[in-house]
VEXDREN-553677 format. One record per residue (C-alpha): residue in three letters; x, y, z. Coordinates in Angstrom, 2 decimals, always signed. Example, Ala and Ser with C-alpha at 12.3 -4.5 7.8 and 13.67 -1.06 7.14 Angstrom:
! VEXDREN-553677
<sero><type>ALA</type><c1>+12.30</c1><c2>-4.50</c2><c3>+7.80</c3></sero>
<sero><type>SER</type><c1>+13.67</c1><c2>-1.06</c2><c3>+7.14</c3></sero>
! end
This chain:
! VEXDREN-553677
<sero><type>UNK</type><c1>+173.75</c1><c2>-13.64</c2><c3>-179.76</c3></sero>
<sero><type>UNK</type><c1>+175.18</c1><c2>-14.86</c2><c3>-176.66</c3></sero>
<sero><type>UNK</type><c1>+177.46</c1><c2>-18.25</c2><c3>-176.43</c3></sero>
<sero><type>UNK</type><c1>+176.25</c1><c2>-21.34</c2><c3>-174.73</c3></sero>
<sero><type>UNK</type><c1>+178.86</c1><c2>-20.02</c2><c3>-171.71</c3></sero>
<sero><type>UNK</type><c1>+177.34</c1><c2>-16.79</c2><c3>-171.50</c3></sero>
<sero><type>UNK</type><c1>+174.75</c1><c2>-16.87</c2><c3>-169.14</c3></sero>
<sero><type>UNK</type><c1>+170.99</c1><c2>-16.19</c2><c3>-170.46</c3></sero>
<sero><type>UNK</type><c1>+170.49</c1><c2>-12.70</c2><c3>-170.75</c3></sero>
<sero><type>UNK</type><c1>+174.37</c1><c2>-11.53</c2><c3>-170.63</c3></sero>
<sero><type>UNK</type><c1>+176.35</c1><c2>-10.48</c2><c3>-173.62</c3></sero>
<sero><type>UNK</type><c1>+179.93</c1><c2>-11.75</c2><c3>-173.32</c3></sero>
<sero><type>UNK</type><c1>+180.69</c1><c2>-8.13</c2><c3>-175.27</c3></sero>
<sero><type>UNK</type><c1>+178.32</c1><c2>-6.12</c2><c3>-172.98</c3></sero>
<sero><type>UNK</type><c1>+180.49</c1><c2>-3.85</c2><c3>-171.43</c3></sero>
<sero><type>UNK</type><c1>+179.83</c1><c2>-3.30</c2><c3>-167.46</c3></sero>
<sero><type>UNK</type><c1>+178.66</c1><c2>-0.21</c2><c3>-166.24</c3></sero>
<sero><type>UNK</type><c1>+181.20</c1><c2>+1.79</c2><c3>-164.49</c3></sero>
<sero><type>UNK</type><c1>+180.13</c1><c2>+1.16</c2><c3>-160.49</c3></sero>
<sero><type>UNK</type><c1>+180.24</c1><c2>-2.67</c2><c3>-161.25</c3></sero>
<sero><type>UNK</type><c1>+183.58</c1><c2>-1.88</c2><c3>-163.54</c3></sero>
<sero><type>UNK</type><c1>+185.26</c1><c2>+0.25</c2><c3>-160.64</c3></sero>
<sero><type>UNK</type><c1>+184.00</c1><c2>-3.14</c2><c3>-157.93</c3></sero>
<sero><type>UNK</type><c1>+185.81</c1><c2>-5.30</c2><c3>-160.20</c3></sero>
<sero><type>UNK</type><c1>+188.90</c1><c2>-3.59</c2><c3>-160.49</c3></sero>
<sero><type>UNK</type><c1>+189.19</c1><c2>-3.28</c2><c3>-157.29</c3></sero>
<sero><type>UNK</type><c1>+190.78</c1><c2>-6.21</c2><c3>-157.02</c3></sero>
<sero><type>UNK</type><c1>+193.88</c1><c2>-5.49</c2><c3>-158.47</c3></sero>
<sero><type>UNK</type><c1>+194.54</c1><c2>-3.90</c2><c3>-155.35</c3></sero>
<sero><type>UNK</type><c1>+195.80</c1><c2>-7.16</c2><c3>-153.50</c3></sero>
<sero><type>UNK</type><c1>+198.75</c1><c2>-6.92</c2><c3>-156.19</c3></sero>
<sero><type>UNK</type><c1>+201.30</c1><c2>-5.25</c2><c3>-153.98</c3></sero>
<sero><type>UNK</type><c1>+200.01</c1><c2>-7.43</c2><c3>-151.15</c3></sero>
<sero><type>UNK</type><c1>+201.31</c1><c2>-10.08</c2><c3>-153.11</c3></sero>
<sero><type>UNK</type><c1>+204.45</c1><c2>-8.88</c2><c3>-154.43</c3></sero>
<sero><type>UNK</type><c1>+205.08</c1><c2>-7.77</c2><c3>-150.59</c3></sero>
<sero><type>UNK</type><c1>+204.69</c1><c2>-11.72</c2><c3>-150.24</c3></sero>
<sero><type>UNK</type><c1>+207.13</c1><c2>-11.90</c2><c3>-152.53</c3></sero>
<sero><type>UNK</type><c1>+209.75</c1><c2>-10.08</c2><c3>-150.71</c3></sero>
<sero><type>UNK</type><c1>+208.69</c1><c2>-11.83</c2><c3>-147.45</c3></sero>
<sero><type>UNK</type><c1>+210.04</c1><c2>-15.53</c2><c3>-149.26</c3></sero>
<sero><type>UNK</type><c1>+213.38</c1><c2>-13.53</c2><c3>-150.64</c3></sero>
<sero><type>UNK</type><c1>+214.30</c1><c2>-12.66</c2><c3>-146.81</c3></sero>
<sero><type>UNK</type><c1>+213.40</c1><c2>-16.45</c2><c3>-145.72</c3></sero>
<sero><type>UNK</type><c1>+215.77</c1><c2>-17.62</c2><c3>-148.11</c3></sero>
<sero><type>UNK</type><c1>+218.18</c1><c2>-15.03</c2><c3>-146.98</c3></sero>
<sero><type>UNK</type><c1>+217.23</c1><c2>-16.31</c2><c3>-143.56</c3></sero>
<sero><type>UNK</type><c1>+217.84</c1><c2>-20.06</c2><c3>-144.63</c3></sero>
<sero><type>UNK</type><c1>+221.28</c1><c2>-19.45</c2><c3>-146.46</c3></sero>
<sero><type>UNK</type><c1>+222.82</c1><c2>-17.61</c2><c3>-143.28</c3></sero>
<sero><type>UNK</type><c1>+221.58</c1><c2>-20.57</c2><c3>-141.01</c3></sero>
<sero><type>UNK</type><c1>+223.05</c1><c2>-23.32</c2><c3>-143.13</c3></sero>
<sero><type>UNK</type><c1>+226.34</c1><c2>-21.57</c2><c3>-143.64</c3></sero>
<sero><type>UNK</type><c1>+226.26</c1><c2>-21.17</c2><c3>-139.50</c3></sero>
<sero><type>UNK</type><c1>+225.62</c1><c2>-24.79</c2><c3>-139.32</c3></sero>
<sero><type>UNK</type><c1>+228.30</c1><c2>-25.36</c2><c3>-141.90</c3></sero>
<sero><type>UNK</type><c1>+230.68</c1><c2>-23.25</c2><c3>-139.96</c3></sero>
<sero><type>UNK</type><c1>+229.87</c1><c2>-24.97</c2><c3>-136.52</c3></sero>
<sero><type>UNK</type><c1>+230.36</c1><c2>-28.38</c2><c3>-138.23</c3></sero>
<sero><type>UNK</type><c1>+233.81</c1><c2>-27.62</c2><c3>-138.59</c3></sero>
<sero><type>UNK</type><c1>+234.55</c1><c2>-26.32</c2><c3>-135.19</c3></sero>
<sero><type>UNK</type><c1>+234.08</c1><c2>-22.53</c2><c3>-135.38</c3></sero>
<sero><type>UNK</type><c1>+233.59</c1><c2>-21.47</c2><c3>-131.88</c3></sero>
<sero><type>UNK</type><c1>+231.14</c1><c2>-18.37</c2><c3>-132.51</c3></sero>
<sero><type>UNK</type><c1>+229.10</c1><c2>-19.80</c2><c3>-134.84</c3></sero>
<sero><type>UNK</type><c1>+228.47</c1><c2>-23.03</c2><c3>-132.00</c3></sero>
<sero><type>UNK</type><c1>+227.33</c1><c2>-20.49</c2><c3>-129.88</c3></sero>
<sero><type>UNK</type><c1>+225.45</c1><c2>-18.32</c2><c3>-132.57</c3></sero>
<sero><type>UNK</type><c1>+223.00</c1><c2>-21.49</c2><c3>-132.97</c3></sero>
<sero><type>UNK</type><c1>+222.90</c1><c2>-22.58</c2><c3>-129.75</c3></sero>
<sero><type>UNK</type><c1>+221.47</c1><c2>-18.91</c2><c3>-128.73</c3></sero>
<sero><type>UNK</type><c1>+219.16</c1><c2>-19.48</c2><c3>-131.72</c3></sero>
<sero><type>UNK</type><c1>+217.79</c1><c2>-23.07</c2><c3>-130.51</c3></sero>
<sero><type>UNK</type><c1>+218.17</c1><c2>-22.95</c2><c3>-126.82</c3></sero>
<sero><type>UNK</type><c1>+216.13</c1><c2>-19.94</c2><c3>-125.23</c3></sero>
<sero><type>UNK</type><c1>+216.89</c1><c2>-18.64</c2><c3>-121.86</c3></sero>
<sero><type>UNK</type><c1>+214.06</c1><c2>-18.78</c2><c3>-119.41</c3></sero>
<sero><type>UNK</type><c1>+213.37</c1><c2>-15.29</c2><c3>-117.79</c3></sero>
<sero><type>UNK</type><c1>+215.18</c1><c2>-14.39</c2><c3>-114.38</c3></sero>
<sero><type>UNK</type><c1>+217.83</c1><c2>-17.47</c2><c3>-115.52</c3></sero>
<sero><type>UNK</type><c1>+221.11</c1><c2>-16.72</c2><c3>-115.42</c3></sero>
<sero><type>UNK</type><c1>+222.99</c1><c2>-16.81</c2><c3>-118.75</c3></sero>
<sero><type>UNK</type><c1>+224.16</c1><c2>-20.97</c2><c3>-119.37</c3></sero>
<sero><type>UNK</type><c1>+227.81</c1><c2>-21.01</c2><c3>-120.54</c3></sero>
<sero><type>UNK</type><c1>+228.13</c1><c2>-21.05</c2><c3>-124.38</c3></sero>
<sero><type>UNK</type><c1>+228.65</c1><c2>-24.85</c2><c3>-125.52</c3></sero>
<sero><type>UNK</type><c1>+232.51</c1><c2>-25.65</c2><c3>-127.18</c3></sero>
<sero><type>UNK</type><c1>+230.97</c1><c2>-28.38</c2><c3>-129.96</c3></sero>
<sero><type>UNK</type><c1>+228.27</c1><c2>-28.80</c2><c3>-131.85</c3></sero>
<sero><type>UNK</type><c1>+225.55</c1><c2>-31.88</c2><c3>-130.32</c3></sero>
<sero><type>UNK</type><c1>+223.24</c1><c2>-34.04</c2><c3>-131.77</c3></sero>
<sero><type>UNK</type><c1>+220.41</c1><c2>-31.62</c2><c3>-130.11</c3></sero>
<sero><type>UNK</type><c1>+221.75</c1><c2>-28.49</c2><c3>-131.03</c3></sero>
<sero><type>UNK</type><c1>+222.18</c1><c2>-30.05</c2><c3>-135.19</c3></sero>
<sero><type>UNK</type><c1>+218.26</c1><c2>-31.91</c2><c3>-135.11</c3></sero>
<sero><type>UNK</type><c1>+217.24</c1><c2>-28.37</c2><c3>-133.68</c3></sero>
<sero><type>UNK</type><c1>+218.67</c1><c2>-26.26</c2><c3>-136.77</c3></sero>
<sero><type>UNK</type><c1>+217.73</c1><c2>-28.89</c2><c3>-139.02</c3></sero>
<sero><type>UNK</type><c1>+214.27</c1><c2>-28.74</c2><c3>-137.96</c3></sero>
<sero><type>UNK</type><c1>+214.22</c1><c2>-24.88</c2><c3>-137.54</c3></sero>
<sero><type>UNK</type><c1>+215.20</c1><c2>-24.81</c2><c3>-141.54</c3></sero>
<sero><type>UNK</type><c1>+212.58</c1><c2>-27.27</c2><c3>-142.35</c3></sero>
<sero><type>UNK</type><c1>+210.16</c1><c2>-24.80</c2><c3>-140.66</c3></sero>
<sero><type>UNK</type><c1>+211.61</c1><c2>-22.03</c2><c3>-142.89</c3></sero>
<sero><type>UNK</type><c1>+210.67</c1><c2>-24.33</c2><c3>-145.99</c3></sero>
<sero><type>UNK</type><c1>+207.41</c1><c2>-25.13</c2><c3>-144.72</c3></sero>
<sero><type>UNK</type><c1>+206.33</c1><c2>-21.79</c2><c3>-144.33</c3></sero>
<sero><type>UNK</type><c1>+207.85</c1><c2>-20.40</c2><c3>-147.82</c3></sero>
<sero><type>UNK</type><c1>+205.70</c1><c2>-23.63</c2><c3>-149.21</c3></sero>
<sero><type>UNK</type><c1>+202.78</c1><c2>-21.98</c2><c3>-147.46</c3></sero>
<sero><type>UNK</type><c1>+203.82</c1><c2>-18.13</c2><c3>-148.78</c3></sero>
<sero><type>UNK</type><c1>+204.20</c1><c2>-19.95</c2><c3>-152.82</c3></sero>
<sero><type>UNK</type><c1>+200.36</c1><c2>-21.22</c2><c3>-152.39</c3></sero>
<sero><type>UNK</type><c1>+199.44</c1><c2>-17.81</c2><c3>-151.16</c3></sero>
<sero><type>UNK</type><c1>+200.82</c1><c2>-15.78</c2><c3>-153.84</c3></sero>
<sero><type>UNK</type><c1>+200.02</c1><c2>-18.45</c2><c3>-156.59</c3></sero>
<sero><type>UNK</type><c1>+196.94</c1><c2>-19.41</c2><c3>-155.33</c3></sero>
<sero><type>UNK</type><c1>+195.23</c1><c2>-16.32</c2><c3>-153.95</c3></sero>
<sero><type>UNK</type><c1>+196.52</c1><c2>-14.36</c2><c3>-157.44</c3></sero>
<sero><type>UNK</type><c1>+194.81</c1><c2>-17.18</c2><c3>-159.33</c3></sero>
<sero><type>UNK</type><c1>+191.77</c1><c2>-16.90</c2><c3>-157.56</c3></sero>
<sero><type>UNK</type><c1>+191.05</c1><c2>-13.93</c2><c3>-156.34</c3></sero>
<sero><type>UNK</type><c1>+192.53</c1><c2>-11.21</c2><c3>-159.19</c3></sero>
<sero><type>UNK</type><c1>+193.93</c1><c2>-13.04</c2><c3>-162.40</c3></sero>
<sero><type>UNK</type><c1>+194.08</c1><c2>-15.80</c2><c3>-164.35</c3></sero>
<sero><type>UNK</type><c1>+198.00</c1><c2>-16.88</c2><c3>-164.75</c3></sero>
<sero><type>UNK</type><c1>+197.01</c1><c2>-19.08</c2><c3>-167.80</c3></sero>
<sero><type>UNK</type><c1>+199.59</c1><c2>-21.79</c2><c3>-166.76</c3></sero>
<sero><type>UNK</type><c1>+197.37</c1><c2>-24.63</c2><c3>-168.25</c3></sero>
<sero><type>UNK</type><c1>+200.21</c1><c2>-25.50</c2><c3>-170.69</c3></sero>
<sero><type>UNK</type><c1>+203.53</c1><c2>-24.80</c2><c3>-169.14</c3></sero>
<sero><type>UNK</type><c1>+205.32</c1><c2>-28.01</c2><c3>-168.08</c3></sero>
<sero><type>UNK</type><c1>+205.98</c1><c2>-26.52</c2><c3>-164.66</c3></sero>
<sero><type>UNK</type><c1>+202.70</c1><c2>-25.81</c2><c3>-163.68</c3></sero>
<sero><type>UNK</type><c1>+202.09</c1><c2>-27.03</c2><c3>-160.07</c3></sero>
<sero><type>UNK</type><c1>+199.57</c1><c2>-30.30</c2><c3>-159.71</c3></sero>
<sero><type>UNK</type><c1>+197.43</c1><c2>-28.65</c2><c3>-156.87</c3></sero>
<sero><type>UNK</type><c1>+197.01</c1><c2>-25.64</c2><c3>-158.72</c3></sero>
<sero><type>UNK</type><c1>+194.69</c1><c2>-27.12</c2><c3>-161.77</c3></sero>
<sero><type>UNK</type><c1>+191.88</c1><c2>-27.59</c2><c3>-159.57</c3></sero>
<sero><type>UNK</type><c1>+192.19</c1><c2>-24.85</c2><c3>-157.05</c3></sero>
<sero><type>UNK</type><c1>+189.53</c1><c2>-22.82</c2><c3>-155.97</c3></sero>
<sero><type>UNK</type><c1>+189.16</c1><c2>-20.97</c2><c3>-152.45</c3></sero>
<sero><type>UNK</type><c1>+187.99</c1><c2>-23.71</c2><c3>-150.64</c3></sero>
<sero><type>UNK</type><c1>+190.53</c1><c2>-26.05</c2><c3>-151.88</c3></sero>
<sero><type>UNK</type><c1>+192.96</c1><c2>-22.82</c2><c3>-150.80</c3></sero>
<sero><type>UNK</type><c1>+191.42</c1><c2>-23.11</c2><c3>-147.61</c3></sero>
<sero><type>UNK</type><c1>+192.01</c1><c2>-26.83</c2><c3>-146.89</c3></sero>
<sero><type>UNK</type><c1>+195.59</c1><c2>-26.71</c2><c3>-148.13</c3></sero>
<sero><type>UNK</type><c1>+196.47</c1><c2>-23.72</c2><c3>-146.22</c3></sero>
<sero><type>UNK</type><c1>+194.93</c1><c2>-25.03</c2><c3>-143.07</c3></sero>
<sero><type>UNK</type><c1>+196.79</c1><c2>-28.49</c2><c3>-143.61</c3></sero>
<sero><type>UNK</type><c1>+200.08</c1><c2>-26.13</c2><c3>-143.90</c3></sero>
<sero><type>UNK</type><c1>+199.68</c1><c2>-24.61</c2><c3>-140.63</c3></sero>
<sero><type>UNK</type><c1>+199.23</c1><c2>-27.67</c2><c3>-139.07</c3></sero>
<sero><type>UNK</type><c1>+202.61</c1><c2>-29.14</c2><c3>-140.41</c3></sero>
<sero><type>UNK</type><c1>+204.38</c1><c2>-25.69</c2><c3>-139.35</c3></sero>
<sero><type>UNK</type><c1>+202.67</c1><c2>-25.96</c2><c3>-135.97</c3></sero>
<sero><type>UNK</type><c1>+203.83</c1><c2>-29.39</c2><c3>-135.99</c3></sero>
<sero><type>UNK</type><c1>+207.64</c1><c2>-28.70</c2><c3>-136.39</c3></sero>
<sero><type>UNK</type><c1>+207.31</c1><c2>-26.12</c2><c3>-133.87</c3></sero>
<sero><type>UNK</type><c1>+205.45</c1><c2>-28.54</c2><c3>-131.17</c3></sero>
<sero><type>UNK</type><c1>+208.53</c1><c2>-30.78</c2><c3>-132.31</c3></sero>
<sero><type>UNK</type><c1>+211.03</c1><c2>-28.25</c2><c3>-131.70</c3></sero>
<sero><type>UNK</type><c1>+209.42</c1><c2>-27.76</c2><c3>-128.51</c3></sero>
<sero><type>UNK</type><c1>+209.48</c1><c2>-31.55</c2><c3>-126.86</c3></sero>
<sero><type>UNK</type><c1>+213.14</c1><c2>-31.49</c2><c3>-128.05</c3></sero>
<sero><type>UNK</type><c1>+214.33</c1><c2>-29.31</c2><c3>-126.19</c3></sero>
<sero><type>UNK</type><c1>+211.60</c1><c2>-29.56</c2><c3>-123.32</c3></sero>
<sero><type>UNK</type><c1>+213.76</c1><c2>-28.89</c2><c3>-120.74</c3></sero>
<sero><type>UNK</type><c1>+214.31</c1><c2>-25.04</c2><c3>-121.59</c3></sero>
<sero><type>UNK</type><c1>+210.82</c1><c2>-24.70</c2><c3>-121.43</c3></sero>
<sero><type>UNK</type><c1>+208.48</c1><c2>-24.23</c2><c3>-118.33</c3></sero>
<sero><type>UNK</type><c1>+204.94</c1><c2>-26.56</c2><c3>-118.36</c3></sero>
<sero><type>UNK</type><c1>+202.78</c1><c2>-23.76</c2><c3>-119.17</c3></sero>
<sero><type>UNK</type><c1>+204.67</c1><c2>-23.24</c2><c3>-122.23</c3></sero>
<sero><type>UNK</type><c1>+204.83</c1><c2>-26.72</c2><c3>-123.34</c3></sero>
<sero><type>UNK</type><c1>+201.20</c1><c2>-27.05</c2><c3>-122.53</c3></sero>
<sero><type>UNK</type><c1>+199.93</c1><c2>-23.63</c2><c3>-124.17</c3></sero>
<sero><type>UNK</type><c1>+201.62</c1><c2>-24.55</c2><c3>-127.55</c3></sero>
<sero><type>UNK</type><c1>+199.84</c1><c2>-28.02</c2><c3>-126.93</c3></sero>
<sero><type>UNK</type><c1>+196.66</c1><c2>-26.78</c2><c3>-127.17</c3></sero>
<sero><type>UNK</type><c1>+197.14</c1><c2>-24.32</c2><c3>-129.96</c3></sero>
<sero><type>UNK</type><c1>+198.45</c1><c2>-27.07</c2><c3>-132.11</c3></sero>
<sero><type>UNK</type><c1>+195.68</c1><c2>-29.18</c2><c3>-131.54</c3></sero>
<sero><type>UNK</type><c1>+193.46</c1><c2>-26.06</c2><c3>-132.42</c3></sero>
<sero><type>UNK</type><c1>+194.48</c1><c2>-25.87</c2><c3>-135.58</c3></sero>
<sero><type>UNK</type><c1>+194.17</c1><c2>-29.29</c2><c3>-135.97</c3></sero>
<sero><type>UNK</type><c1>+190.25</c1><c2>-29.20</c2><c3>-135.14</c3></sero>
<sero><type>UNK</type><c1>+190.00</c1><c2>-25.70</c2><c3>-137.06</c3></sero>
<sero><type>UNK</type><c1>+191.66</c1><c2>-27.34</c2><c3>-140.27</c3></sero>
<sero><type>UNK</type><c1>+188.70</c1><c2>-30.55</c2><c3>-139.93</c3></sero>
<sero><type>UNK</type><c1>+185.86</c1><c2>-28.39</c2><c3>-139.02</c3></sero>
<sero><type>UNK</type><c1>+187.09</c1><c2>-26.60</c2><c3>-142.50</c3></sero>
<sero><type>UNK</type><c1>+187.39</c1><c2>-29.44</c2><c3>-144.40</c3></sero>
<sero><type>UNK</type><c1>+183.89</c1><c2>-30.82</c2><c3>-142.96</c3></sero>
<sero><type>UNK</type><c1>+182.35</c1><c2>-28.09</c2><c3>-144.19</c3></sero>
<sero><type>UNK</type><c1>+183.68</c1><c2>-28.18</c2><c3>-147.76</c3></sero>
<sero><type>UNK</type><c1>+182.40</c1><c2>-31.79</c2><c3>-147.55</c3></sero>
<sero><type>UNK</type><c1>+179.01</c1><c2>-30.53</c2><c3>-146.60</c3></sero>
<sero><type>UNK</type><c1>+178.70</c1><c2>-28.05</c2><c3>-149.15</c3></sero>
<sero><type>UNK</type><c1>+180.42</c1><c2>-29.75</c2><c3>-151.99</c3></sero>
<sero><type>UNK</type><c1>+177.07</c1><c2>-31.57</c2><c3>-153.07</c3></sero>
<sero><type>UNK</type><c1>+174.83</c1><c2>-28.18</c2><c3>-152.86</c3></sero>
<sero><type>UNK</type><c1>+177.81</c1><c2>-26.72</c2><c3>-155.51</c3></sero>
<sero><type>UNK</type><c1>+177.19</c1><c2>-29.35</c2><c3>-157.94</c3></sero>
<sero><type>UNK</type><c1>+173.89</c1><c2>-29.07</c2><c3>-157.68</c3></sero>
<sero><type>UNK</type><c1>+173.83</c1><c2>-25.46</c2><c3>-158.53</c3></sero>
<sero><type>UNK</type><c1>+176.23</c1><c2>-26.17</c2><c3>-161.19</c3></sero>
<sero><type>UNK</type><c1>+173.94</c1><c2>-28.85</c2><c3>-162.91</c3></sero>
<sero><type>UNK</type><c1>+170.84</c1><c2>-26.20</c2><c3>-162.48</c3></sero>
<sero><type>UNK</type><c1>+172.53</c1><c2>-23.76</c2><c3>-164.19</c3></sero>
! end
């Protein structure tokens, strides 16, 4: 006898056939794309430790690591001649760093609700209902609600990067400027024609729920 959550027909004990058994296991296959993720957020932290200890160092006046992060912030344009290496550290070259470790947090945000979110709902259950750490977003995740976060994520990373860019405008031509413009705003429309679409559908998704 089947449970009331077994679907008519459908023994919760049935075991599946092997074509339909070999399908479904075929998803543990994204595991070592996720522990690769994994590794990808060790070398950002690696990558945000080494530029806070060059900030560090700059704050107190070491001359190589001044001109370590003002390589790092302030691009040469092509065919420009090489600018002489700045002596002390600016208020530019500090909101710079500061916003290019933001952007490394931002994106290791959007790697943790990758790996936790696309594990949870696309190969295993991390049964996290009851541990006191369990994040808030993550109780009612599904792909579409994956798709809305990740999309508003990309925005904010986009955003710090636009940011970056008006900053320090002047080591930037117009095309440049203007080109990472219009990608920015792309996502922007990209992320609401997503969420628009979730909106649209939500209704149909309860309804199918209810009929079933």
């Amino acid at each position: 006898m089947s449970s009331p959550l077994t679907p008519p027909g459908l023994s919760r004990t049935e075991p599946l056939r092997p074509l339909p058994k070999l399908i479904f296991m075929s998803r543990w296959l994204q595991l070592p794309l996720y522990l690769g993720l994994i590794v990808a957020q060790a070398v950002y932290v690696y990558h945000f430790w080494t530029e806070l200890v060059h900030l560090i160092e700059a704050a107190f006046g070491n001359k190589e690591a001044i001109g370590m992060l003002a390589e790092a912030v302030m691009p040469v344009a092509p065919g420009a001649a090489a600018s002489v290496p700045p002596t002390k550290l600016t208020e530019t070259t500090i909101m710079l760093v500061v916003l290019g470790l933001i952007d490394v947090v931002m994106i290791s945000n959007l790697l943790i609700m990758v790996i936790v979110g696309g594990y949870e709902t696309f190969v295993s259950r991390l049964h996290l209902e009851s541990h006191p750490d369990q994040p808030e977003w993550l109780s009612h995740v599904n792909a579409s609600v994956l798709k809305v976060k990740l999309g508003t994520a990309i925005i904010g990373i986009s955003s710090i990067h636009l940011l970056k860019t008006f900053i320090n405008a002047a080591h930037y031509d117009a095309k440049t400027i203007l080109a990472q413009t219009g990608i920015h705003l792309a996502f922007l429309l990209s992320a609401m024609a997503i969420a628009y679409c979730d909106r649209l559908m939500a209704p149909m998704l309860k309804q199918d729920a209810h009929a079933h």
